[in-house]
C-alpha positions in Angstrom: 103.2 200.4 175.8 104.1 204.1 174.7 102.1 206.2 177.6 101.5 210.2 176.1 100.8 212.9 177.1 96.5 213.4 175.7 96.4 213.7 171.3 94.6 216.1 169.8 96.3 215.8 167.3 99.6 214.3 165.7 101.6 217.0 166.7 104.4 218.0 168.8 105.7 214.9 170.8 102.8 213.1 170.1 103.8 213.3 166.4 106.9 211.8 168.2 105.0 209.1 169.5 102.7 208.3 166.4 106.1 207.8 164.5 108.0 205.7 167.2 105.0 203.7 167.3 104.5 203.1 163.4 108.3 201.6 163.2 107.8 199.3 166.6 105.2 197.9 164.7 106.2 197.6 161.6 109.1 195.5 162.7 107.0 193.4 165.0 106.4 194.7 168.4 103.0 195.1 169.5 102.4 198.5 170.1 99.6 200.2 172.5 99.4 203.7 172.8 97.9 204.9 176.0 96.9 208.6 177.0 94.1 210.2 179.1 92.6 211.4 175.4 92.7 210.6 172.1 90.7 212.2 169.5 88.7 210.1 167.1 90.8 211.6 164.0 94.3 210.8 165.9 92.8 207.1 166.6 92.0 206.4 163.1 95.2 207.3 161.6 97.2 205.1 164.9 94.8 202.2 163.8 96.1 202.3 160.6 99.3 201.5 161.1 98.0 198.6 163.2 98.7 200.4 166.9 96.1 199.4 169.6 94.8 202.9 171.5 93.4 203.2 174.7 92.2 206.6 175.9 91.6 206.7 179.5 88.9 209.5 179.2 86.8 210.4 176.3 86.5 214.1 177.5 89.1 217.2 177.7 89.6 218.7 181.3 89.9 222.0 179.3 89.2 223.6 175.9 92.6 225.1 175.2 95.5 222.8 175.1 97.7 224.5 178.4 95.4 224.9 180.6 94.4 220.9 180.0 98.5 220.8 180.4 98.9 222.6 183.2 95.6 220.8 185.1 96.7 217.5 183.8 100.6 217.8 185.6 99.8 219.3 188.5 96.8 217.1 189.2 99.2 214.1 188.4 102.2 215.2 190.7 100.7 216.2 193.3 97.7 213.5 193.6 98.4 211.2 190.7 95.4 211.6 188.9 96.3 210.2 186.0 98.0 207.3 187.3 95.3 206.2 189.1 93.7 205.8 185.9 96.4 203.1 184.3 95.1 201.1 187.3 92.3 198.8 185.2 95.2 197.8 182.7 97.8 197.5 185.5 98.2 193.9 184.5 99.1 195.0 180.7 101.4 197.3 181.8 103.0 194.4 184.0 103.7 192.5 181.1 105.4 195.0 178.4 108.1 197.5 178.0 106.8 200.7 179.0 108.2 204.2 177.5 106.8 206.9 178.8 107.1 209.9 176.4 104.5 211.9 178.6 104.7 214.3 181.7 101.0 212.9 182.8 102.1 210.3 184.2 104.6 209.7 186.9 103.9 205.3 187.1 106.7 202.8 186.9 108.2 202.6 183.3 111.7 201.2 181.8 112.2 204.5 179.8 111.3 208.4 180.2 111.8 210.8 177.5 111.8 214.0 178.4 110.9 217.0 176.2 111.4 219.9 178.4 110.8 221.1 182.4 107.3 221.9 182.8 108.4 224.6 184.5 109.5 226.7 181.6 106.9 225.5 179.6 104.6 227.0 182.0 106.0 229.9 182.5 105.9 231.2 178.6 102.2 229.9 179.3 101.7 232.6 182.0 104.1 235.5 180.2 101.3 235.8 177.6 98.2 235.5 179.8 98.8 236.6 182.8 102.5 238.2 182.9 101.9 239.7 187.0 101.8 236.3 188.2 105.3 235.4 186.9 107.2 235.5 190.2 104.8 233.3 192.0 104.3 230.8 189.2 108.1 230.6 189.1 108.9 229.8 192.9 105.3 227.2 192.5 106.1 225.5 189.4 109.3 225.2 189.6 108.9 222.8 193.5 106.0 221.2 191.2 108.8 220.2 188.8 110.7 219.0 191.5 108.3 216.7 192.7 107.3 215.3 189.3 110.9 214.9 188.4 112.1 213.2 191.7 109.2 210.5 191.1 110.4 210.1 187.4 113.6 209.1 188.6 113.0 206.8 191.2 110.2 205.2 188.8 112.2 205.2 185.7 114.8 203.0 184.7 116.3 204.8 181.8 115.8 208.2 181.5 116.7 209.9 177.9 115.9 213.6 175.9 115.5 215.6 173.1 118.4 217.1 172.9 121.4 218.0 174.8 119.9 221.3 175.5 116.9 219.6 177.1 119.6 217.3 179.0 121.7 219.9 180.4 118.4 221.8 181.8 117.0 218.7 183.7 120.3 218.1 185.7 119.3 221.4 187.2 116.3 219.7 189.0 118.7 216.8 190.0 118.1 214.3 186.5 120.9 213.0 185.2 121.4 210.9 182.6 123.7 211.0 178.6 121.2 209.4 176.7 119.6 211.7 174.3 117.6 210.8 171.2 116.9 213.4 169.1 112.7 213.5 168.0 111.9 212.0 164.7 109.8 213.0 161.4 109.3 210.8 158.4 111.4 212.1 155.7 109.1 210.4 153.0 106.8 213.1 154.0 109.5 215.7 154.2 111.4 216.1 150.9 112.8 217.8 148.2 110.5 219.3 144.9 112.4 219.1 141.6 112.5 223.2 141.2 111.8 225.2 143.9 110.6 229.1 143.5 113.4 230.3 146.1 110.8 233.8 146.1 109.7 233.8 149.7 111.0 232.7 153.3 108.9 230.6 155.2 108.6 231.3 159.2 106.5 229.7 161.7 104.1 232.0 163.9 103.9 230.5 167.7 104.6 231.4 170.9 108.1 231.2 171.1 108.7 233.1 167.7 110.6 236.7 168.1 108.0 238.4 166.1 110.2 241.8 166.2 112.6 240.1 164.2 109.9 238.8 161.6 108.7 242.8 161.2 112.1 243.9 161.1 112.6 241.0 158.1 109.3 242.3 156.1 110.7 246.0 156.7 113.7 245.4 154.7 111.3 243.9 151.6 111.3 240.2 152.2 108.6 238.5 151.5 107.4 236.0 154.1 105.2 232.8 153.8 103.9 232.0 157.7 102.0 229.3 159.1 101.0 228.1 162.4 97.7 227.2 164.0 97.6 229.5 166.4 99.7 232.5 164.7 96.7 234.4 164.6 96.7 235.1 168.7 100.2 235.2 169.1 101.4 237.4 166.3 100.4 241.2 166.0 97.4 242.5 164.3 99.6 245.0 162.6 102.6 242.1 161.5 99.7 240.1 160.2 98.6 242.8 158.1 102.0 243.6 156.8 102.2 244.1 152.8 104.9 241.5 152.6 103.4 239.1 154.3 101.1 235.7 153.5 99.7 234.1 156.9 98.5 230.6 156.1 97.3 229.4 159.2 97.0 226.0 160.1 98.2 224.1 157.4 98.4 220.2 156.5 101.7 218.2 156.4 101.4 218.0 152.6 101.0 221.6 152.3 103.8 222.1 155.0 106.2 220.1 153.0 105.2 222.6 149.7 106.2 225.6 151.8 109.9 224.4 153.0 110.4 223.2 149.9 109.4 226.4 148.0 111.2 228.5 150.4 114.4 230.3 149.5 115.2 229.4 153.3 113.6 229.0 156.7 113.8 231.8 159.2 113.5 230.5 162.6 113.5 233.5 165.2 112.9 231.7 168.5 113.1 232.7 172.6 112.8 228.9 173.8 113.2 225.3 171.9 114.4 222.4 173.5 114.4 220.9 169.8 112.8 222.2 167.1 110.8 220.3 164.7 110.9 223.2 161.9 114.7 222.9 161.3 114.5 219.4 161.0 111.4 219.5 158.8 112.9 222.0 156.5 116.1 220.6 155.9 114.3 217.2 155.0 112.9 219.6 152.1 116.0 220.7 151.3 115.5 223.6 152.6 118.9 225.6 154.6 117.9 227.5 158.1 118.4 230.6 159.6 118.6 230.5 163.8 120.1 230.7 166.1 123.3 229.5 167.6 121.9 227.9 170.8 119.6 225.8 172.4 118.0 222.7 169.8 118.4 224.2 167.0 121.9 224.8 167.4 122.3 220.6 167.6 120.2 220.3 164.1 122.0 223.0 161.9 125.1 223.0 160.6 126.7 226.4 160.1 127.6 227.4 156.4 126.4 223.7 155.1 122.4 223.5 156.2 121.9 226.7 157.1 122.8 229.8 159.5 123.6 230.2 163.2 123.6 233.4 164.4 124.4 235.0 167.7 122.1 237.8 168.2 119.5 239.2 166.7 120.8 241.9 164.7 122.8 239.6 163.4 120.0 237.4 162.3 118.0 240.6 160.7 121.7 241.6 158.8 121.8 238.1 157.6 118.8 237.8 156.6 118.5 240.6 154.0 122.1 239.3 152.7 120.8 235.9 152.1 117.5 237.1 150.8 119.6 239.9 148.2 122.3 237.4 147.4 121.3 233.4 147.8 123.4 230.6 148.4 125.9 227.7 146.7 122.6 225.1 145.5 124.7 222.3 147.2 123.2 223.5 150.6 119.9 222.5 149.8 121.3 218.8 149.0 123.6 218.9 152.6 120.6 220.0 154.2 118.1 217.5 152.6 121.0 214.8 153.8 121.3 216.4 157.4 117.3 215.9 157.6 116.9 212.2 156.7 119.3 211.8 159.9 115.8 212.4 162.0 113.6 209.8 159.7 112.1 208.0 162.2 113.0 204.8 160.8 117.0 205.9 161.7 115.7 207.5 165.3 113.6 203.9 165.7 116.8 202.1 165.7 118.4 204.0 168.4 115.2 203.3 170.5 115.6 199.4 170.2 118.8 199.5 171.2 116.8 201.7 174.5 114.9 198.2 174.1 117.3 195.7 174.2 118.8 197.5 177.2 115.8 197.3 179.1 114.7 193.6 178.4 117.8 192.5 180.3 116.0 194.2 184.0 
């Protein structure tokens, strides 16, 4: 039983959990995959790979994905909403190894993964809507995440995350544990094209990307291939109508996988990421990264051979132009497609059995 938090779509950790699921039952498990929603399109392609899916609900709590976040945690912490909704399968759950990859639920389980604190989460959430309320949401969401947390530990056996990073911020709120498992992608999706164009970077547009430093990038003449489903409310009008610069939008996997591989290299100007999927994604392609030197990121990259940590951002801009002017050795783009199949999820599914076997002897 993998328990998520709801699916829109197979994105984020729920990408996470569509892969971890696909290589449990591929090697024999039965898998169920259990969250308060499901869309119809993320059922199909779970069914396909032969996972059973139960959605608890078949309607959103919200339209926009953080507000249906932020009700769905709060509602489960402080009155376990959600939890009171596993109760009709209770004896299913009795009777199977339970990871919870989800902060919806706070019910008994033999492993937690954790992502990142809700808190901070929460807190970019509120700097872009409603930035006066920032002290207050700090003090209240951070004694939220204290009560969600304390009940993840005393109802979860094994408690693992995404990264060191992600690790070393939970054992602020009293959660300690040294397993981390890095998220997965499927590097048959991700790879390599025989000869790549190398005439554009490719950057994400989110909320966590330092849009100063994109500007600053298209300034010097770079030209810059973006995507992102929302880009279009978090970048600025006037970036978006920069010269230099191609906005996609949402794009498919398929199409994702054209643009890293295309790319000269990935720019990844970021304020917060427990992980990072785009490093990984990219290097999958072949395609070296330019971040920075902390947080995720910095536990994906390797300096000089996959890509580029910097320390600050005028750094990054400096490097930037230098790479974009002079290139690099070709043999980064085969280190970095070999540092990427480290996060197939076929290599990440074996770390999780051995999770398994751990647990089948409680």
């Amino acid at each position: 039983m993998i328990l998520s938090d709801e699916i829109r779509g197979l994105v984020g950790m729920p990408y996470a959990v569509g892969l971890i699921a696909r290589y449990l039952r591929r090697i024999g498990f039965s898998v169920f995959v259990i969250s308060t929603y499901i869309s119809d399109e993320a059922k199909s392609i779970l069914e396909k790979d032969g996972i059973a899916i139960i959605s608890l609900t078949n309607v959103l709590p919200a339209d926009t994905f953080e507000i249906s976040y932020l009700l769905n945690f709060v509602g489960e912490t402080l009155f376990e909403h959600n939890s009171r909704l596993l109760n009709k399968i209770n004896y299913m759950l009795n009777n199977a190894a339970v990871l919870n990859f989800s902060n919806y639920f706070t019910v008994n389980s033999h492993i937690w993964y954790g992502g990142g604190a809700i808190s901070y989460i929460i807190q970019d959430i509120v700097e872009d809507k409603m930035p006066q309320l920032i002290p207050f949401i700090n003090i209240t969401m951070k004694f939220i995440d204290k009560i969600f947390l304390n009940k993840i530990n005393t109802n979860s056996i094994i408690k693992c995350f995404v990264s060191q990073f992600a690790r070393q911020r939970y054992s602020l709120f009293g959660l300690f544990s040294d397993c981390v498992i890095h998220l997965p992608i499927d590097a048959d999706l991700f790879k390599p094209i025989e000869s790549p164009a190398n005439d554009y970077v490719v950057v994400y547009f989110g909320k966590e990307t330092k849009y100063n430093i994109v500007k600053a990038m298209l300034d010097a003449g770079i030209k810059i291939k973006a995507y992102g489903g929302k880009g279009a409310k978090y970048a600025p009008r006037s970036l978006l109508e920069h010269k230099n610069l191609e906005f996609l939008g949402y794009v498919s996997y398929q199409k994702l996988r054209e643009l890293y591989a295309n790319a000269l290299y990935t720019a990844f100007p970021f304020t917060t990421e427990p992980f990072g999927y785009v490093p990984i994604e990219s290097m999958a392609c072949g395609t070296p990264v330019l971040t920075y030197n902390k947080q995720g990121p910095a536990e994906t990259v390797e300096n000089g051979i996959t890509g580029w940590l910097v320390q600050n951002d005028d750094d990054f801009i400096r490097l930037s132009r230098k790479i974009w002017k002079k290139g690099y050795n070709f043999q980064m783009r085969i280190a970095s497609r070999k540092r990427g199949q480290l996060f197939d999820y076929r290599r990440i599914g074996k770390k999780w059995i051995k999770l398994i076997d751990i647990i089948n002897r409680y």
